[in-house]
C-alpha positions as CSV (number, residue, x, y, z in Angstrom):
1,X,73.8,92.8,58.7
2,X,70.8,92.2,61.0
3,X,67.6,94.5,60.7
4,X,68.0,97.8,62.4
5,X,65.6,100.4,63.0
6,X,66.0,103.5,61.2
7,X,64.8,105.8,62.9
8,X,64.4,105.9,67.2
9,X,60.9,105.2,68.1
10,X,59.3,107.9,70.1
11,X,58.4,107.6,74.0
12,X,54.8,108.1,73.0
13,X,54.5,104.9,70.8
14,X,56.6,102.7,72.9
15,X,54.3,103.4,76.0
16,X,51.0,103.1,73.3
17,X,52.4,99.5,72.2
18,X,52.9,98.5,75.7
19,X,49.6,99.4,77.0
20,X,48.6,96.3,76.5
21,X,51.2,94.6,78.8
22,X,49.6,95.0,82.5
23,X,48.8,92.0,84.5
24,X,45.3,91.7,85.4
25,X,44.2,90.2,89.2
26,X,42.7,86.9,88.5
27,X,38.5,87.0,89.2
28,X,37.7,84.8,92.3
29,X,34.6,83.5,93.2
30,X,33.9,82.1,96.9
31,X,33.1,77.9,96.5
32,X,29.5,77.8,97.8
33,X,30.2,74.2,99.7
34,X,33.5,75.8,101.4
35,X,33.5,79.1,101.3
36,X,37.0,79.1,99.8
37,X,38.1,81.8,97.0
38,X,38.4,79.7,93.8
39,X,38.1,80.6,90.1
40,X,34.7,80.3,88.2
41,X,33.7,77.7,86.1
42,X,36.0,75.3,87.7
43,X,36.7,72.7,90.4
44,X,37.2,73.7,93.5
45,X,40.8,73.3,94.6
46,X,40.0,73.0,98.3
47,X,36.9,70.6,98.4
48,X,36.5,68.9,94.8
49,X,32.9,69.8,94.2
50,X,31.8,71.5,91.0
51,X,28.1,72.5,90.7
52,X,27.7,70.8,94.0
53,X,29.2,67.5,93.1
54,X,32.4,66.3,94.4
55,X,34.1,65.4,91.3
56,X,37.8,65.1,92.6
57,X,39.1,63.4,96.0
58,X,41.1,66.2,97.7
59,X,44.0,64.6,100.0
60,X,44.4,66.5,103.6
C-alpha cells in the first residue's frame, strides 16, 4: 500500500502552505543607452551594452 493521509487536511492549512505559490512580475529597469525595459544587472537584450559597453553584437 502507498502512503495515505490519515486524516483530511483542513482548507486553512492547504491555503497557508500555498501562500507561498504566487508568481511575482519580474523587476524591469529602462536600459540607459536605449531606453528599452530590460532586467537589472544584465545585458541589454535590445542593444548589447552593459555598464555602457556594448558587450554582445545584437543582429536586426
Amino acid at each position: 500500500m502507498g502512503a495515505v493521509p490519515k486524516r483530511k487536511i483542513s482548507r486553512g492549512r492547504r491555503n497557508r502552505r500555498r501562500s507561498h505559490h504566487a508568481l511575482t512580475v519580474p523587476h524591469l529597469v529602462l536600459c540607459p543607452q536605449c531606453k528599452e525595459p530590460m532586467l537589472p544587472h544584465r545585458v541589454c537584450p535590445s542593444c548589447g551594452t552593459y555598464r555602457g559597453r556594448e558587450v554582445i553584437q545584437v543582429e536586426g
